[in-house]
N, C-alpha and C positions, 0 to 999 in steps of 0.2 A: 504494500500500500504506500501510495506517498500520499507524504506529510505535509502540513504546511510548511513545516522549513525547508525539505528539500524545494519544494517548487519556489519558495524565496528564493532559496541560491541558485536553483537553475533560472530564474530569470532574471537574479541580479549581474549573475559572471553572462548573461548572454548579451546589456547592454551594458555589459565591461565597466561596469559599477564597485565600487570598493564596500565596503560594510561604515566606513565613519564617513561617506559620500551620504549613503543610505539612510543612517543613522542621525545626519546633522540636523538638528533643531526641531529631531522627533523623540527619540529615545537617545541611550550611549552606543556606541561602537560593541562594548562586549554584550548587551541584550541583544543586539541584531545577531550575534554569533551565538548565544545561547537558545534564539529562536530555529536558528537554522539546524542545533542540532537536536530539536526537538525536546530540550531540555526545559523549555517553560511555555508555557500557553498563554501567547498572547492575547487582551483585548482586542474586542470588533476595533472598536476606534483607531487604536493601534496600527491594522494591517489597514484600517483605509488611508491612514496619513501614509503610508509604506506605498500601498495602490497608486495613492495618486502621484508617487512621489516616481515610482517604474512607470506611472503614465500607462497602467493596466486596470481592467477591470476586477475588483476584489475577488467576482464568485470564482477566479483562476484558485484561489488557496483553497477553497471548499468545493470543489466538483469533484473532487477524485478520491473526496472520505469517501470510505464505505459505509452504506447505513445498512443499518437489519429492521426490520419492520416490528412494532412495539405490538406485544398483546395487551388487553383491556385493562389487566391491574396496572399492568409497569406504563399504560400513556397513561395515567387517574397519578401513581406518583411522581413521574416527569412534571404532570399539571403544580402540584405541590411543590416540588422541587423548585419549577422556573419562580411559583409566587414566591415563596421562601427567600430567594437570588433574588427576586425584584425588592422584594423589602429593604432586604442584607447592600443591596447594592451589587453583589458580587457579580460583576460583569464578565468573567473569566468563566465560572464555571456554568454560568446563565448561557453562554456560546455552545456549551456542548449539551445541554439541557434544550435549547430551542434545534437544536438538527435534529434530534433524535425526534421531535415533537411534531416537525415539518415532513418527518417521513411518515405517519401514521395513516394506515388506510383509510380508503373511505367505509369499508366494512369496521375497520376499528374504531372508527369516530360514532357511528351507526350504535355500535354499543355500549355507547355512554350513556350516562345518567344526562336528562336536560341541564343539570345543576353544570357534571362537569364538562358538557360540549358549551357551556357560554363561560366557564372556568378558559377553556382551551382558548377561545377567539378572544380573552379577556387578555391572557398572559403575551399572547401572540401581538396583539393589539401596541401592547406595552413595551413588550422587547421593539419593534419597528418604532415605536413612538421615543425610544431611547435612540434610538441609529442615527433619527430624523429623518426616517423614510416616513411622510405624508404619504403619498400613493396605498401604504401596503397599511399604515396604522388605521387610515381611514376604512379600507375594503375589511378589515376582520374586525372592527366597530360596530361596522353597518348591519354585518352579518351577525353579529351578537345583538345590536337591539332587536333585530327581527324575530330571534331564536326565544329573545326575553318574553317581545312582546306574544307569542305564540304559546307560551308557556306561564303565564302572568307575575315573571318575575321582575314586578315591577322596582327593586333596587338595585338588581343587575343592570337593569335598561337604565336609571340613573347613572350608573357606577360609569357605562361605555359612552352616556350622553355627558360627561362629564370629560370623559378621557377625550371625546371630539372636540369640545372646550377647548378643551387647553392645546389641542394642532392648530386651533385659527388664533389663540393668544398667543403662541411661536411664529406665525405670522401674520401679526399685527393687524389680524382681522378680528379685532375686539368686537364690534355689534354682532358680529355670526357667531362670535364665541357667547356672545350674552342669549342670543335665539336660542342657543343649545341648552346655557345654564337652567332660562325661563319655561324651556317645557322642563327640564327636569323639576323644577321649585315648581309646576302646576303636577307632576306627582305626586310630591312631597305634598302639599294642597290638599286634592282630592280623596288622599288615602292617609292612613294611620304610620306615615315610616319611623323609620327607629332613629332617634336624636343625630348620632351620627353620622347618619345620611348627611340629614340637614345641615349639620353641621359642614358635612365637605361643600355642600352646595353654596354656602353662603361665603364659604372661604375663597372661594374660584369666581364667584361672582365679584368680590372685593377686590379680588388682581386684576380680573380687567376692569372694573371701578377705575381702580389705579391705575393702570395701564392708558387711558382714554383722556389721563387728568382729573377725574370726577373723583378727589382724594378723598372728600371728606362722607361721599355715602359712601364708598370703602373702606372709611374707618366706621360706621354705621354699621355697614353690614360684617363685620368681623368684629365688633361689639357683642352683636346680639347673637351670633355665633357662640364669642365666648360664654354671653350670660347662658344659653341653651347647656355647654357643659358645666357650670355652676350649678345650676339648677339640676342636673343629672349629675353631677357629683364625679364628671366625668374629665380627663383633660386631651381629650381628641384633638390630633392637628394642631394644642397648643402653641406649638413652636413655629410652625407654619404663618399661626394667627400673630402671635407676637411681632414674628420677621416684617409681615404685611401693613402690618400698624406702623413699626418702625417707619418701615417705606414710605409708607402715607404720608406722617406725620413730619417727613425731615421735608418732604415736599412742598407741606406748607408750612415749612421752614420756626416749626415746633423745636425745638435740636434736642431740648430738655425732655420732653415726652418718646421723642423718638429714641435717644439714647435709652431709655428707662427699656423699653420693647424690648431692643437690640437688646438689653443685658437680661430682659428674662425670656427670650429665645434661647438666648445663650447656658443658660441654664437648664433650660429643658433639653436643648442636644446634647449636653453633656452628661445630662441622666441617664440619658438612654443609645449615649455613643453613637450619636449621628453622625457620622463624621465629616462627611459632602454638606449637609446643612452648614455646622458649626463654622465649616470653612465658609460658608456663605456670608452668615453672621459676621467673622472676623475683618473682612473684606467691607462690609456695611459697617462695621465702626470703624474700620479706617480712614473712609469717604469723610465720618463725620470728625472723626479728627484732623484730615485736612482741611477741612472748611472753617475748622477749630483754628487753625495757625497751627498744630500737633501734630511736627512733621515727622518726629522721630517717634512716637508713638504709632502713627500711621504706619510708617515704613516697616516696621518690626509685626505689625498684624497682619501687612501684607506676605510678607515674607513665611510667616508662620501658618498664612491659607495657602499658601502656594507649596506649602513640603508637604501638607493634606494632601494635598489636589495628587501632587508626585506619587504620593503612598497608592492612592486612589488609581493611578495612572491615567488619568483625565487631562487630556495634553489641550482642549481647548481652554479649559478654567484654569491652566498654568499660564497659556497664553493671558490669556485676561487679565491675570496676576501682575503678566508683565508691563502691561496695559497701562495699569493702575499705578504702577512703581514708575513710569511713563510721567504718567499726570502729575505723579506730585512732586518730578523733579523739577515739570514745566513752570509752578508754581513756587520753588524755594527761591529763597532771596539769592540773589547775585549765582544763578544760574548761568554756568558756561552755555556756549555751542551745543546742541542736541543735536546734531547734524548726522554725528555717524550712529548715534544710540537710536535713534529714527531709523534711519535703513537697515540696519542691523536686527532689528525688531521687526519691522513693513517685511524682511525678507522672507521670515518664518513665518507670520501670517498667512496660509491658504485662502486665495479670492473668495472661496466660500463661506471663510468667515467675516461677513458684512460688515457686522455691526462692532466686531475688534477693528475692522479697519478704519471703519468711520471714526472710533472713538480714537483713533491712533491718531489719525489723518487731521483731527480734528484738535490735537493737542495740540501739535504742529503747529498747528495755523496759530494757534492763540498763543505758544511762544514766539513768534516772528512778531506777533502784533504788542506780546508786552515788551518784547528788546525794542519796539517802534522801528520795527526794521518794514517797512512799507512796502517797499519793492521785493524784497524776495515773497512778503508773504504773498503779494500780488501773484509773483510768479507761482507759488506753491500754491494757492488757489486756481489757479488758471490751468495747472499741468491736473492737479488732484481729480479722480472720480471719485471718491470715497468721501468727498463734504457733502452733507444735506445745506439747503438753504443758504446758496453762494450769494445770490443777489445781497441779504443784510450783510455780509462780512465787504461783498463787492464796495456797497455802500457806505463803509467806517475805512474802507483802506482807500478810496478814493478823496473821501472826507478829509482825513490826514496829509494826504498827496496837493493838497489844495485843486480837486478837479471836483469845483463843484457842479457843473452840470452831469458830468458822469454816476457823482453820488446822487445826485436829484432822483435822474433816471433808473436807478437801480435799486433806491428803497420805494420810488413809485412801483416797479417791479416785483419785490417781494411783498409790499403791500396787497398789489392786485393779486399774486399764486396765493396767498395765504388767504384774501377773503374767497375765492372762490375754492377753496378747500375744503373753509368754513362750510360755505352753501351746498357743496355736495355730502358733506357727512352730517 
């Protein structure tokens, strides 16, 4: 059988690729050599940064496992398994947990209980919703609400109307994500469900609250969220609701309120050893300690979500790390040249990660504009795809340049995208 590593090295020596070529600004030189010799199992994420990196298609690592076809008990504990691994995080062993799952007949799916064929398109749902395969999270969603609604499990069908949610809050189609939340809360409504429920519901409706700007029914509704587990004596998604509030609240620019969140998030992932959260959390009071003047404190919680993230082997929220350690050099007093720490950074970034680039892209610009260096940032706006909403910056660096007709023109410009932006949404 070949392995995923061998097919690594057979098609890294074939475009005559070295292992620390391979390796740069994804993993080290010796993991790409202990992947090849089958001596650790890499994360999905992992080999697609690796894919894209030989400018191959990933299923090349996985078409040549051998699968054996599961019987009726052993798909029911796979089911178990992958949720178990999606809780735990364990993305590693979740990889060989969802092949095994993918290969299951249609005779052995046939002999499931209803509970565990929407178990199945739930886990399955989940693992692609972790990849950022939209296409495939959506198609075993859709097949799960159907399965619910056929069956009257009508908190399953929340559970998947929920997981849809949150693929159009990953892209930033917040009202389709609110359409999904609102029949789920007209379940909730019409029947007796179990606090919990509710509780997820009102949580996911609060992020895209947030998400939209609309901060403060999003602290409303992850209020009364929380009171719901008060009153059930419950602390469901606490940490979640915490994080959410934080968010909120530093948004309208609360620092005191939002801080307080942040530090009892933080306390409840630490209960219960979250550790992807906690790192999230660390990262969110860093932000507020840079906005603080707290630059050496920032820098140190930066640093200390980012060894998480490594542990985690989560190479985009290391990126993001780096992002943020970005930000706040853009922002210390008597700041050198960021010139070469900029491309050096922009170069690890994969196109596909957007919203690291914009936020990179977007440091930049606003260290050229506080050194009042006008003309490069001109220039570095001008070459950049990665800014949102060129026209206002067009318009403060032309402002400075003394071209006032050019600034005229240009916040007339972002005035008119932006009200009709308004009027379509």
């Amino acid at each position: 059988m070949s392995g995923i590593g061998q097919t690594l090295k057979e098609i890294r020596k074939k475009q005559r690729m070295t292992q620390s070529e391979l390796a740069d600004g994804i993993v080290n030189r010796s993991y790409i050599s202990q992947i090849e010799k089958d001596l650790v199992q890499p994360s999905f994420k992992t080999m697609n940064l690796l894919a894209k990196r030989l400018d191959v298609d990933i299923s090349m690592f996985y078409e040549n496992l051998e699968l054996r076809a599961l019987s009726g008990s052993e798909i029911k504990n796979q089911i178990k398994n992958a949720k178990y691994q999606l809780e735990s995080n364990n993305l590693t062993l979740l990889e060989n947990t969802i092949r095994d799952l993918l290969n299951t007949s249609d005779e052995g799916f046939s002999k499931l209980s209803p509970g565990d064929q929407t178990d199945y398109y739930y886990v399955l749902s989940s693992y692609h919703f972790n990849r950022g395969d939209v296409e495939k999270t959506l198609e075993y969603a859709e097949k799960g609400i159907l399965l619910a609604q056929q069956h009257a499990q009508e908190k399953v069908e929340i559970d998947f109307l929920i997981r849809i949610a949150k693929v159009y809050v990953d892209k930033n189609e917040y009202h389709v994500a609110l359409d999904y939340l609102n029949k789920a809360n007209e379940l909730i409504l019409s029947g007796r469900m179990m606090d919990q429920v509710k509780v997820d519901v009102l949580l996911n409706m609060g992020i895209c609250h947030g998400r939209i700007g609309e901060y403060y029914s999003g602290i409303r509704l992850c209020e009364e969220a929380l009171h719901i587990n008060r009153l059930s004596q419950s602390s469901h998604k606490s940490g979640e609701l915490f994080m959410t509030l934080g968010i909120c609240y530093r948004n309208v620019n609360d620092l005191t309120s939002s801080k307080n969140y942040y530090e009892k998030a933080m306390k409840y992932f630490d209960l219960f050893d979250q550790q992807y959260n906690k790192a999230g959390i660390l990262i969110n009071l860093a932000i507020l300690a840079r906005e603080e003047g707290e630059f050496d404190a920032c820098i140190t919680m930066i640093q200390d979500a980012r060894r998480i993230f490594e542990k985690l082997d989560d190479a985009y929220q290391c990126l993001n790390c780096d992002v943020e350690l970005f930000k706040t050099h853009v922002v210390l007093p008597s700041t050198p040249s960021l010139k070469e720490e900029f491309e050096a950074l922009d170069s690890l970034i994969p196109a596909s990660y957007e919203s690291l680039k914009r936020d990179l892209h977007t440091a930049m610009l606003h260290h050229h504009l506080s050194e009042k260096d006008y003309k490069n940032a001109l220039l570095f706006l001008t070459d950049s795809i990665n800014i949102e909403d060129k026209s206002l910056y067009l318009a403060q660096i032309f402002y400075h340049l003394d071209m006032w007709e050019e600034s005229s023109s240009s916040f007339m410009d972002h005035y008119v995208r932006n009200t009709a932006k308004n009027l379509v949404s």
